[in-house]
GUTIVO-20340 format. One record per residue (C-alpha): x, y, z. Coordinates in steps of 0.02 Angstrom, whole numbers. Each point is the difference from the previous one (the first is absolute). Layout:
BEGIN
xx=X, yy=Y, zz=Z
...
This chain:
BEGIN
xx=4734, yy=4689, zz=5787
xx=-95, yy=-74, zz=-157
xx=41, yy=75, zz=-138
xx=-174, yy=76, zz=-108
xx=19, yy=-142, zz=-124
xx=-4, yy=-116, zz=135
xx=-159, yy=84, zz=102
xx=-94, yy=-11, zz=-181
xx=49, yy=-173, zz=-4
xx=-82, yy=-8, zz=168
xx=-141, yy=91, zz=-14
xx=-59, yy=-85, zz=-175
xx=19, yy=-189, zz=89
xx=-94, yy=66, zz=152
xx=-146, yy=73, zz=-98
xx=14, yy=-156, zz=-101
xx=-7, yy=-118, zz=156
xx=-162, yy=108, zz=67
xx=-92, yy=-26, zz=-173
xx=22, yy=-185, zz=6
xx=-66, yy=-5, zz=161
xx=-155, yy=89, zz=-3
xx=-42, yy=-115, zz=-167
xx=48, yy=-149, zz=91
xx=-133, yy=55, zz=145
xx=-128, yy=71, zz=-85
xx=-172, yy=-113, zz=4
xx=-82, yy=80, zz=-142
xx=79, yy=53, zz=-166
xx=-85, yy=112, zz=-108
xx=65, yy=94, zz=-154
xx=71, yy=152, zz=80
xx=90, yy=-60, zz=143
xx=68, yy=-121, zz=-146
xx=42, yy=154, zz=-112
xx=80, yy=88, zz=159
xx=118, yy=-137, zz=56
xx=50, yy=-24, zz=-160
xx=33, yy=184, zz=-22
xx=105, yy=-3, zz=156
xx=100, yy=-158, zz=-30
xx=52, yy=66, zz=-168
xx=51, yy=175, zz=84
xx=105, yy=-94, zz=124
xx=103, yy=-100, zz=-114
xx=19, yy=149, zz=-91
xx=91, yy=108, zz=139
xx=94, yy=-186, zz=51
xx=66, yy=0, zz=-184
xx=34, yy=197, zz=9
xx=104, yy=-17, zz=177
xx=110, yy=-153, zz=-99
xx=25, yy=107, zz=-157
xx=56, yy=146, zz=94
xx=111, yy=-126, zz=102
xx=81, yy=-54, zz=-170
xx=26, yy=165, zz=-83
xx=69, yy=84, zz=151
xx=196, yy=51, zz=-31
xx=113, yy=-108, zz=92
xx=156, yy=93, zz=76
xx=156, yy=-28, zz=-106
xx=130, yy=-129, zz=74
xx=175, yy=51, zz=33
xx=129, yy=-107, zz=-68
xx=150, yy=-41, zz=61
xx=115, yy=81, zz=-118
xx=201, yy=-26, zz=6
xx=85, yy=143, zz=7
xx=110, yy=106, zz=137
xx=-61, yy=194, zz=68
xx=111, yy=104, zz=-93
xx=2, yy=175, zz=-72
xx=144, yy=36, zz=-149
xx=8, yy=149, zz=-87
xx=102, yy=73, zz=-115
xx=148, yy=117, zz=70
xx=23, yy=111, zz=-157
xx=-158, yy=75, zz=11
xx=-35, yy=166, zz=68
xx=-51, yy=35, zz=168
xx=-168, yy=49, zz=-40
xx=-35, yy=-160, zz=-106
xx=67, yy=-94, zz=135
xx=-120, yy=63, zz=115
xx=-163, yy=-3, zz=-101
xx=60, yy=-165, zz=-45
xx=10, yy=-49, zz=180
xx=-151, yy=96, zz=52
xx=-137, yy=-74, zz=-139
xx=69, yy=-174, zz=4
xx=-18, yy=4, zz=190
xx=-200, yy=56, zz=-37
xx=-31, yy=-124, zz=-126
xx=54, yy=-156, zz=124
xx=-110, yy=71, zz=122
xx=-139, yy=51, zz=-81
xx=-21, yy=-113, zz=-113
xx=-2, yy=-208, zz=-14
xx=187, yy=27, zz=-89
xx=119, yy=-128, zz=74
xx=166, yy=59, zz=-105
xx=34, yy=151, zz=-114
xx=142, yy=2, zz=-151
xx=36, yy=161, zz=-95
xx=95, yy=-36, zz=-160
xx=81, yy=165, zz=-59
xx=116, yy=20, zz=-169
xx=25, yy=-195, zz=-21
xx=55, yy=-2, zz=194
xx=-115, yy=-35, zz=174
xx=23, yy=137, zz=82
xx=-125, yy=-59, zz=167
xx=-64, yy=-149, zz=96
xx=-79, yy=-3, zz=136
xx=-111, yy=-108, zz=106
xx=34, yy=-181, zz=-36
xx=145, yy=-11, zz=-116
xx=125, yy=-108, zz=-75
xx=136, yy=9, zz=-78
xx=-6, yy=-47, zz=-164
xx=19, yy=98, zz=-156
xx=-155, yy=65, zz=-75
xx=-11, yy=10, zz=-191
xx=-172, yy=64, zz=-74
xx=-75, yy=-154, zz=-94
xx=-152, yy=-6, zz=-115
xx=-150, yy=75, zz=112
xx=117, yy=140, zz=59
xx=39, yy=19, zz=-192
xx=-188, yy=22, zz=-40
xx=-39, yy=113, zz=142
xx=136, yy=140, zz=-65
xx=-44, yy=-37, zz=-185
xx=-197, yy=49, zz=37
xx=41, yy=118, zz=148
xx=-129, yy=-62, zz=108
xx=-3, yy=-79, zz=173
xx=-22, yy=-196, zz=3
xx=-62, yy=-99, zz=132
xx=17, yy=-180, zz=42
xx=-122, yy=-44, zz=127
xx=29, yy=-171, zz=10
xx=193, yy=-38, zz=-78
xx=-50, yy=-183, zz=-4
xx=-111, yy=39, zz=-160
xx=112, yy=103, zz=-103
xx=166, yy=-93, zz=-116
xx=179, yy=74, zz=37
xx=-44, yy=42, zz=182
xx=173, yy=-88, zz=26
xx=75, yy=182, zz=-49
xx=-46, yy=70, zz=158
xx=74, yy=-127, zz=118
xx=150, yy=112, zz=-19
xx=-89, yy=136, zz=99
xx=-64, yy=-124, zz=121
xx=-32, yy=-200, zz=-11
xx=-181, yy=-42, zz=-30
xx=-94, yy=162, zz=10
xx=-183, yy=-49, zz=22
xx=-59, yy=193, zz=-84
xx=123, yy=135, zz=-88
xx=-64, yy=161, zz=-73
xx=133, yy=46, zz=-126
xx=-4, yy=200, zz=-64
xx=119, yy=80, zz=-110
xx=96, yy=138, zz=37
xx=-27, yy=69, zz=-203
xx=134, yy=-118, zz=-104
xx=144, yy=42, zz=142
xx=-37, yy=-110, zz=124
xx=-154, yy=-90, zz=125
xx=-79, yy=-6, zz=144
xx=-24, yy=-181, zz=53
xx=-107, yy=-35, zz=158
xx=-40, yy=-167, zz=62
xx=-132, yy=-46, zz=120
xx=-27, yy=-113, zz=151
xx=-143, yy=-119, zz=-59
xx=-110, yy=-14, zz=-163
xx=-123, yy=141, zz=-45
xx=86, yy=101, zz=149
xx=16, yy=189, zz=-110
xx=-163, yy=103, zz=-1
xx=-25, yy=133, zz=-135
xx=25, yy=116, zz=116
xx=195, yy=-89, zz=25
xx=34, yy=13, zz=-177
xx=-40, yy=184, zz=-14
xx=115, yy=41, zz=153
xx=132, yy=-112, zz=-93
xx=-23, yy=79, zz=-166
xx=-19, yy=178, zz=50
xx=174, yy=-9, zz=137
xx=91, yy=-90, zz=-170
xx=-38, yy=141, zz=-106
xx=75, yy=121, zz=138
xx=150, yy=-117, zz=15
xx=-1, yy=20, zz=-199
xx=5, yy=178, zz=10
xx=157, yy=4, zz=139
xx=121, yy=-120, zz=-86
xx=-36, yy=60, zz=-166
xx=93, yy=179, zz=45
Protein backbone atom coordinates (compact mmCIF):
# COMPACT_ATOMS: atom_id res chain seq x y z
CA UNK A 1 0.00 0.00 0.00
CA UNK A 2 1.34 3.62 -0.83
CA UNK A 3 1.93 5.36 1.85
CA UNK A 4 -0.16 9.20 1.83
CA UNK A 5 3.14 10.91 1.08
CA UNK A 6 3.57 8.76 -1.73
CA UNK A 7 -0.27 9.07 -3.23
CA UNK A 8 0.40 13.09 -2.95
CA UNK A 9 3.42 12.50 -4.81
CA UNK A 10 1.17 10.79 -7.24
CA UNK A 11 -1.58 12.74 -7.45
CA UNK A 12 0.49 16.22 -7.88
CA UNK A 13 2.60 14.51 -11.08
CA UNK A 14 -0.69 13.22 -12.49
CA UNK A 15 -2.51 16.57 -12.30
CA UNK A 16 0.73 17.98 -13.50
CA UNK A 17 0.96 15.52 -16.56
CA UNK A 18 -2.95 16.43 -17.45
CA UNK A 19 -2.11 20.29 -17.42
CA UNK A 20 0.70 19.88 -19.84
CA UNK A 21 -1.37 18.09 -22.01
CA UNK A 22 -4.33 20.04 -22.49
CA UNK A 23 -1.72 23.18 -23.21
CA UNK A 24 0.14 21.09 -25.52
CA UNK A 25 -3.39 20.39 -27.47
CA UNK A 26 -5.09 23.31 -27.23
CA UNK A 27 -5.43 25.27 -30.82
CA UNK A 28 -6.25 28.55 -29.46
CA UNK A 29 -4.69 30.28 -26.43
CA UNK A 30 -6.29 33.05 -24.92
CA UNK A 31 -5.55 34.77 -21.56
CA UNK A 32 -7.60 32.68 -19.27
CA UNK A 33 -6.98 29.29 -20.28
CA UNK A 34 -3.25 30.77 -19.99
CA UNK A 35 -3.99 32.11 -16.41
CA UNK A 36 -5.72 28.64 -15.58
CA UNK A 37 -2.94 26.28 -16.62
CA UNK A 38 -0.67 28.23 -15.06
CA UNK A 39 -2.71 28.25 -11.89
CA UNK A 40 -2.84 24.50 -12.03
CA UNK A 41 0.78 23.72 -12.86
CA UNK A 42 1.87 25.80 -9.95
CA UNK A 43 -0.76 23.91 -7.58
CA UNK A 44 0.67 20.64 -8.74
CA UNK A 45 4.21 21.18 -8.04
CA UNK A 46 3.10 22.46 -4.96
CA UNK A 47 1.39 19.18 -3.54
CA UNK A 48 4.64 17.18 -5.51
CA UNK A 49 6.96 19.34 -3.23
CA UNK A 50 4.47 18.84 -0.13
CA UNK A 51 4.34 14.76 -0.65
CA UNK A 52 8.58 14.96 -0.72
CA UNK A 53 8.72 17.21 2.38
CA UNK A 54 6.47 15.08 4.31
CA UNK A 55 8.59 12.08 2.94
CA UNK A 56 11.75 13.81 4.53
CA UNK A 57 10.42 14.88 7.86
CA UNK A 58 8.69 11.65 8.56
CA UNK A 59 10.43 9.83 11.78
CA UNK A 60 12.43 6.96 10.79
CA UNK A 61 12.19 3.89 13.27
CA UNK A 62 15.24 3.71 15.53
CA UNK A 63 17.87 0.92 14.59
CA UNK A 64 18.82 -1.69 17.05
CA UNK A 65 22.36 -2.19 17.57
CA UNK A 66 24.09 -4.98 18.21
CA UNK A 67 25.25 -4.44 21.65
CA UNK A 68 27.81 -6.96 23.53
CA UNK A 69 26.68 -8.05 26.46
CA UNK A 70 25.22 -11.52 28.08
CA UNK A 71 21.21 -11.81 29.56
CA UNK A 72 21.78 -11.63 33.06
CA UNK A 73 19.96 -10.45 36.16
CA UNK A 74 22.33 -9.77 39.56
CA UNK A 75 21.07 -8.43 42.49
CA UNK A 76 22.17 -7.80 45.63
CA UNK A 77 21.57 -10.65 48.41
CA UNK A 78 21.60 -8.39 51.54
CA UNK A 79 18.68 -6.64 50.70
CA UNK A 80 15.36 -7.25 52.09
CA UNK A 81 12.83 -9.32 50.60
CA UNK A 82 10.62 -6.65 49.70
CA UNK A 83 13.42 -4.58 47.91
CA UNK A 84 14.32 -7.58 46.22
CA UNK A 85 11.09 -7.95 44.78
CA UNK A 86 10.18 -4.38 43.72
CA UNK A 87 13.57 -4.43 42.45
CA UNK A 88 12.83 -7.44 40.37
CA UNK A 89 9.34 -6.44 39.58
CA UNK A 90 10.05 -2.59 38.12
CA UNK A 91 13.25 -3.54 36.41
CA UNK A 92 11.36 -6.36 34.68
CA UNK A 93 8.64 -3.35 33.49
CA UNK A 94 11.14 -1.00 32.44
CA UNK A 95 12.88 -3.68 29.82
CA UNK A 96 9.58 -4.29 28.54
CA UNK A 97 8.02 -1.30 28.34
CA UNK A 98 10.37 0.71 27.45
CA UNK A 99 13.40 0.90 24.60
CA UNK A 100 15.88 0.07 27.87
CA UNK A 101 18.38 -2.58 26.79
CA UNK A 102 20.31 -2.87 30.40
CA UNK A 103 19.55 -1.41 33.89
CA UNK A 104 22.41 -0.69 36.78
CA UNK A 105 21.35 0.45 40.28
CA UNK A 106 24.31 1.86 42.17
CA UNK A 107 23.40 1.87 45.93
CA UNK A 108 25.87 3.20 48.94
CA UNK A 109 29.09 3.16 46.66
CA UNK A 110 28.06 -0.60 45.64
CA UNK A 111 25.75 -2.01 42.38
CA UNK A 112 23.37 -3.56 43.89
CA UNK A 113 21.35 -4.75 40.25
CA UNK A 114 21.92 -5.56 36.61
CA UNK A 115 19.89 -6.79 34.54
CA UNK A 116 19.27 -7.19 30.85
CA UNK A 117 22.52 -7.08 28.98
CA UNK A 118 25.30 -6.97 31.45
CA UNK A 119 28.87 -7.31 31.99
CA UNK A 120 30.94 -7.69 34.31
CA UNK A 121 32.96 -5.00 34.94
CA UNK A 122 33.13 -2.70 37.85
CA UNK A 123 31.14 0.38 37.60
CA UNK A 124 32.52 3.55 39.22
CA UNK A 125 30.34 6.84 38.77
CA UNK A 126 32.50 9.18 36.52
CA UNK A 127 31.88 12.85 35.66
CA UNK A 128 28.17 12.88 34.06
CA UNK A 129 27.00 10.59 36.88
CA UNK A 130 28.81 13.19 39.19
CA UNK A 131 26.75 16.10 37.68
CA UNK A 132 23.50 14.33 37.65
CA UNK A 133 23.60 13.77 41.73
CA UNK A 134 25.23 17.25 42.23
CA UNK A 135 22.03 19.04 40.37
CA UNK A 136 19.53 16.23 41.28
CA UNK A 137 18.02 16.01 38.03
CA UNK A 138 17.61 13.27 35.44
CA UNK A 139 20.11 13.42 32.38
CA UNK A 140 19.67 12.02 29.18
CA UNK A 141 22.04 11.09 26.49
CA UNK A 142 20.22 10.51 23.41
CA UNK A 143 22.87 9.95 21.25
CA UNK A 144 26.24 8.86 23.57
CA UNK A 145 28.30 9.48 20.43
CA UNK A 146 27.89 13.38 21.06
CA UNK A 147 28.57 13.72 24.65
CA UNK A 148 32.75 13.55 26.20
CA UNK A 149 33.38 10.82 28.99
CA UNK A 150 30.72 8.46 27.55
CA UNK A 151 33.67 5.93 28.08
CA UNK A 152 32.37 5.86 31.91
CA UNK A 153 29.47 3.92 31.07
CA UNK A 154 31.09 1.12 29.13
CA UNK A 155 31.34 -0.36 32.60
CA UNK A 156 27.56 -0.83 32.67
CA UNK A 157 27.56 -2.02 29.18
CA UNK A 158 30.13 -1.53 26.10
CA UNK A 159 28.95 1.10 23.67
CA UNK A 160 25.52 2.12 24.79
CA UNK A 161 24.00 3.95 21.83
CA UNK A 162 21.32 6.07 24.58
CA UNK A 163 21.55 6.04 28.63
CA UNK A 164 19.19 8.02 30.78
CA UNK A 165 21.12 8.46 34.00
CA UNK A 166 18.80 9.60 37.30
CA UNK A 167 19.95 9.95 40.71
CA UNK A 168 18.74 8.25 43.45
CA UNK A 169 19.23 11.84 45.81
CA UNK A 170 23.30 11.87 46.54
CA UNK A 171 23.08 7.87 47.60
CA UNK A 172 23.14 6.31 44.60
CA UNK A 173 21.62 6.11 40.52
CA UNK A 174 19.57 4.77 38.32
CA UNK A 175 21.40 4.15 35.07
CA UNK A 176 19.33 2.90 32.03
CA UNK A 177 20.72 2.33 28.68
CA UNK A 178 18.85 1.99 25.53
CA UNK A 179 18.85 -0.14 22.37
CA UNK A 180 19.45 2.47 19.54
CA UNK A 181 19.83 6.40 19.43
CA UNK A 182 16.84 8.64 20.39
CA UNK A 183 15.09 5.25 21.57
CA UNK A 184 13.53 6.89 25.33
CA UNK A 185 10.27 8.90 24.93
CA UNK A 186 9.29 11.40 27.64
CA UNK A 187 6.91 9.29 28.62
CA UNK A 188 10.13 6.50 29.38
CA UNK A 189 11.87 8.94 31.43
CA UNK A 190 8.94 9.69 33.68
CA UNK A 191 8.32 5.89 34.31
CA UNK A 192 12.18 5.75 35.01
CA UNK A 193 12.24 8.70 37.25
CA UNK A 194 9.07 8.19 39.13
CA UNK A 195 9.95 3.91 39.85
CA UNK A 196 13.74 5.50 41.03
CA UNK A 197 12.22 7.71 43.47
CA UNK A 198 10.16 4.64 44.89
CA UNK A 199 13.35 2.55 44.82
CA UNK A 200 14.78 5.75 46.77
CA UNK A 201 12.24 5.60 49.25
CA UNK A 202 12.72 1.49 49.96
CA UNK A 203 16.51 1.36 50.36
CA UNK A 204 16.71 4.47 52.18
CA UNK A 205 14.82 2.69 55.39
Amino acid sequence: MYKISNLVIVFGSFLLILSILNIATTREFNPSLVRAETISGIASIVLITIGYLWTEIKPKEPTKVILKGKEGFVINLDLTEQQKHELAWGSQQILTATAASTILIYWDNKVILRRGLISNKKFIPGEICKRAIKQKRLISLVNTELFPGKEEFDDVLESLPAVIIYPLSDKGLTIVGGWSKRSFTNSDEKWISGWSDKIFDLLNT
